[in-house]
N, C-alpha and C positions, 0 to 999 in steps of 0.2 A: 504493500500500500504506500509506505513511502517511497517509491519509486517510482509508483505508478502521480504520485503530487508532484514531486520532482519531475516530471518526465510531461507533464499539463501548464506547471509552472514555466518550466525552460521552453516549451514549444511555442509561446506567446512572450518571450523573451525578446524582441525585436527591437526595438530600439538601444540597444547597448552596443552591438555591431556597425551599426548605420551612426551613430550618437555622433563621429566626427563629423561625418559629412552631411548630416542635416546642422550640426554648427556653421559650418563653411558654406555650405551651398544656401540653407534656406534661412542661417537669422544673419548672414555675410561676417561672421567673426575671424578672425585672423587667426594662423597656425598658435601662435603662442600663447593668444586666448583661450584657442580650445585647449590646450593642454591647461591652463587652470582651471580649466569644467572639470577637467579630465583629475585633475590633483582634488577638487572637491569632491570628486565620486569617490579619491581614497582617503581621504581621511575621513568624510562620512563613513566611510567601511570598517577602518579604523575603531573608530566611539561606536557603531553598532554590534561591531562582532566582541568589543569588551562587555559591551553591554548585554548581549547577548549571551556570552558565558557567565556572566554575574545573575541574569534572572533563571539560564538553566537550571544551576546550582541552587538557586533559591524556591522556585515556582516548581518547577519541571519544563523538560523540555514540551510536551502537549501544546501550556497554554501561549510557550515563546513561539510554537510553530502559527499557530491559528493568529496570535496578535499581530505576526511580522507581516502574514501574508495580505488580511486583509489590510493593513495598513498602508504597505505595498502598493495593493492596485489602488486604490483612494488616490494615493502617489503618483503612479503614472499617470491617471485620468488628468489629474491639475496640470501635472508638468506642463501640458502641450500650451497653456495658458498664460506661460510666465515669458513675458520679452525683456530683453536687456542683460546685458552681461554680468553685472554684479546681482543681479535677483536671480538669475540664473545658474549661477555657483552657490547662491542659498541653495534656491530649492533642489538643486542635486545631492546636495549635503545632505541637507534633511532626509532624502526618499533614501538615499543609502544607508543610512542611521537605520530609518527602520527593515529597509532591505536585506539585509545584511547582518540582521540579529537574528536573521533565518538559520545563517551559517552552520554556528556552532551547536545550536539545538540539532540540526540533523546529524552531526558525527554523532552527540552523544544518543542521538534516538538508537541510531544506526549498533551505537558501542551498547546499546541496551537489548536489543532486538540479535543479533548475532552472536555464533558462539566465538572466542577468543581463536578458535581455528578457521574461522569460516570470515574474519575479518578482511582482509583484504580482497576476496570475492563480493563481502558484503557489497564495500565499497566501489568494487567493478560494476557492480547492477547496478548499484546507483548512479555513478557515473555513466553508465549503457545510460537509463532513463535520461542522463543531464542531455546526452549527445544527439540522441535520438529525438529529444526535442528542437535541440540547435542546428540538426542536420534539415527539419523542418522551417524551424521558421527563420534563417538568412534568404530562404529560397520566397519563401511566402512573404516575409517582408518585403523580398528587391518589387516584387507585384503587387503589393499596395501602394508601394512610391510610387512606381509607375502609373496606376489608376485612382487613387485618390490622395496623391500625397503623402508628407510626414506624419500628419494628423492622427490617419489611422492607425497609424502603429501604436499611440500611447493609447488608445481605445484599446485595440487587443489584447495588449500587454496586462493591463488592469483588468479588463474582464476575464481572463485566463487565471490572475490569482483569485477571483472569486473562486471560479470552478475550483481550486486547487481544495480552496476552503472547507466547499462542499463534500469532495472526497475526502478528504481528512475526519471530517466531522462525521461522518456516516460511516465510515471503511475501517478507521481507529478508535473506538472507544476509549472515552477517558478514562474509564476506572481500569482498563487494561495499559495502558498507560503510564498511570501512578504506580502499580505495582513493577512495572520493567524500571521506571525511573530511578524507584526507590533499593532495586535489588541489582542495577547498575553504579552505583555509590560505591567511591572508593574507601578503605579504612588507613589509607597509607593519607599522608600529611603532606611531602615535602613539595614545597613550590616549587613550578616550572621556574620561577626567572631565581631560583639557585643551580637550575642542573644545566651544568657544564655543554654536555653531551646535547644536549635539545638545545640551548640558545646557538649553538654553530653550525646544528643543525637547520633552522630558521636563518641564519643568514644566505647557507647554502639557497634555501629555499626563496627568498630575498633575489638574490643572485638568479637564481631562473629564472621565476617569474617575471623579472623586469623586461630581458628579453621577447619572453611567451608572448605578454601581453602586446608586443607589437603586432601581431599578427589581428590584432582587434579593435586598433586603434591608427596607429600609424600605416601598417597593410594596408588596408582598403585607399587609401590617399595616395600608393606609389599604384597600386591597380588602378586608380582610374588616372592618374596626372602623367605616369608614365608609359605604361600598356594600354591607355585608352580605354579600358574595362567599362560598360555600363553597372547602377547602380543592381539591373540583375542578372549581370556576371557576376560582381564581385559578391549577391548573393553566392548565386552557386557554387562558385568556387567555396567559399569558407564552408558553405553545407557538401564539403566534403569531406572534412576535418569530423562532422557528426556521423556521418554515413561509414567511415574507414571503422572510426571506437565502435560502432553501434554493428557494425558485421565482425571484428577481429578482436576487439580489445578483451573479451573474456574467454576464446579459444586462448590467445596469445598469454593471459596470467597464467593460465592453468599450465600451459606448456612450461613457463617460468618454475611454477612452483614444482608440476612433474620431476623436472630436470634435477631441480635444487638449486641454479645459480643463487648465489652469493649475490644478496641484497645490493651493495658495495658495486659489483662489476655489473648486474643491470642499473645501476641509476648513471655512474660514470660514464656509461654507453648510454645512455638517453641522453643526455649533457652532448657530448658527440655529436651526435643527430640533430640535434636544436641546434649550435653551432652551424653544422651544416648546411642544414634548412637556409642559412643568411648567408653564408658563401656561394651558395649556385645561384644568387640571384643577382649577383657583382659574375662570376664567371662565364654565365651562358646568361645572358639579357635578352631573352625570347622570352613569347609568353606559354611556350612549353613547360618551360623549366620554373613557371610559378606555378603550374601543378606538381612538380619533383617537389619544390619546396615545403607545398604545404603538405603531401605525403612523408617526407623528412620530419618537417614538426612534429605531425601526429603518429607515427612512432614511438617519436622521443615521448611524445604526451602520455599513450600508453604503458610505454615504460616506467615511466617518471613517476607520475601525480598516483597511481594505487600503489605505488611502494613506497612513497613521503610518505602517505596517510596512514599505512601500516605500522612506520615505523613511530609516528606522533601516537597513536592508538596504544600502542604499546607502551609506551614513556608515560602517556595519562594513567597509568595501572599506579604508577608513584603515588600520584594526589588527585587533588578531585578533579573530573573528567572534564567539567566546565571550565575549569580554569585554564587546563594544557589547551584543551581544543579551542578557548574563547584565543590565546595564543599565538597557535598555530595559523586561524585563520588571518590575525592580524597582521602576522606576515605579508598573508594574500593582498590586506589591506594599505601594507607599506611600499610593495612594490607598485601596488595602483598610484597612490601619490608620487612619487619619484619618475615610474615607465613612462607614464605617458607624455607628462611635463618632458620629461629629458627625452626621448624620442622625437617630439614633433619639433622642439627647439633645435635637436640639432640636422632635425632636416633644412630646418628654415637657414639654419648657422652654413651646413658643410654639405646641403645634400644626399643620397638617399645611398648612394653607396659607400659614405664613409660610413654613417649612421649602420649598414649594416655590418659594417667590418667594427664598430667598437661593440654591438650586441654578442658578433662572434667572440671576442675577447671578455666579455663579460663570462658567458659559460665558460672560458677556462679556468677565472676566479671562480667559478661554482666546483670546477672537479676539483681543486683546489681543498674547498670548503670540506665537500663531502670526501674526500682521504682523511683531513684533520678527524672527521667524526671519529671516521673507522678507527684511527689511532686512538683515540677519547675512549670509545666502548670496549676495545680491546683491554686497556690499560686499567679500567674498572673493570673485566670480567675478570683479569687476577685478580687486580686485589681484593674481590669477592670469593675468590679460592682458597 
């Protein structure tokens, strides 16, 4: 059931993709502006996913999920309302405050509802649901601009978390609910911001994401400024990135975990592939090779994003569950303030192929990061011997 909210939610998801380019194209803001739209979406992500682990831990995650969502759509309905720049990085603040207090209520839902083995599949389904709704709607969104504008996007968007509401509230019952909540409670104490091993971990995580997120931001502005892509090209293309995870990504864990690879040598090989992903599009400048690319990314995607989460899953067994995962997603939330500001600035500064050779560079401070862990876990699992 949560995956099937996640999977209604994400398919009405439209506007977060498009979000640059209806700034540029339809209220005429300039690159540098839109990346402080873009810096308000992360620090509202920011104050909601703390906020969002402080009321899991408090409430439950139940009533964080229902309060986020309908609040959510309320959110995108207005949005479409608000003109001017500075009320404009308001109200984005805002809706991702309460967007985004969604977050972390669903790892912990997720951390309640699965068994400690079945964790990182948990998270694959869900992720299947995220993608498969995203594989849907870049595609259905490029053909709303197309026939009725910007407009409709933040209608869909909002009326999709209604529906999400509805299955939630009929599909999960509260009192089944309380009881997973309450018997997901950790009895260990120590705080994520003393463990060593998880804040370098987060920065790792830091470090990719900033990257990642050009493919959602910055992307779609070299697809249409430099390949000429229409608004429903550059759908399709990205609803390909949903379509690869939502056919492959959970064949491809199991293959993972079959095997046994080493945590460590799949994420440094996903780091790899993101890297690379931004190299073929400086060495082969066809618009070919922006499908290699974003097959490249979502590799690494798969790779990557269900074995972080594993590995944060696992680190919240320390202390309470809200607090690592309220965390963890903040991360998600730090690289949104920073990627997108520092991407479209330094398009605007150096142009689109330096911008992709420092993103390259940036993943190699990520293998970087993620070796230091493995050194960190290693070095505590003696001295726990």
């Amino acid at each position: 059931m949560l995956a099937l909210v996640t999977f209604v939610n994400r398919a009405g998801s439209m506007v977060i993709p498009f979000l640059s380019l209806y700034l540029t194209a339809d209220m005429g803001l300039s690159l540098p502006q839109v990346g402080w739209v873009m810096s308000c979406f992360g620090a509202g992500s920011v104050l909601g996913s703390w906020l969002g682990g402080r009321l899991t831990d408090r409430i439950g995650f139940y009533d964080v999920l229902i309060g986020s969502l309908f609040a959510t759509g309320l959110g995108f309905i207005l949005l479409q309302f608000v003109v001017g720049f500075l009320p404009f990085c308001v109200a984005v603040f805002l809706l991702t405050v309460l967007m985004d207090s969604f977050r972390p209520a669903v790892f912990v839902a997720l951390r309640a509802y699965a068994k400690p083995e079945n964790r990182t599949r948990a998270v694959t389904l869900v992720r299947l649901a995220i993608n498969l709704g995203f594989s849907f709607g870049p595609a259905i969104g490029g053909s709303i601009i197309a026939t009725s504008g910007y407009s409709g996007l933040f209608w869909v968007d909002g009326l999709t978390c209604f529906v999400a509401v509805g299955i939630m509230w009929y599909g999960l019952p509260r009192t089944q609910a309380r009881m997973d909540h309450d018997a997901a409670r950790s009895v260990a104490t120590r705080s994520p911001y003393r463990d060593g091993p998880f804040l370098v971990f987060l920065l790792a995580m830091v470090l990719i994401s900033i990257p990642f997120l050009q493919y959602f931001s910055t992307m779609p502005l070299f697809y249409r400024e430099v390949h000429g892509l229409s608004e429903f090209g550059i759908g399709v293309l990205l609803s390909l990135n949903g379509s690869l995870i939502f056919l492959l990504e959970m064949p491809l864990i199991k293959f993972c975990e079959d095997r046994k690879f080493g945590l460590y040598r799949i994420l440094v090989f996903s780091v790899v592939l993101f890297a690379l992903s931004f190299l073929v599009l400086n060495f082969f400048p066809v618009i070919a090779f922006l499908w290699v690319g974003m097959v490249l990314m979502t590799v690494g995607e798969m790779l990557n994003f269900p074995f972080m989460n594993r590995f944060a899953y696992d680190r919240s067994d320390r202390g309470q569950p809200g607090a690592y995962m309220a965390l963890f997603t903040i991360s998600w939330s730090v690289a949104h303030i920073i990627g997108h500001t520092l991407g479209l600035n330094l398009v605007a500064w150096f142009g689109f192929e330096v911008t992709w050779y420092v993103f390259a560079t940036v993943m190699v401070l990520a293998m970087g990061a993620l070796l230091l862990v493995q050194r960190m876990m290693a070095r505590e699992a003696s001295a726990l011997k």
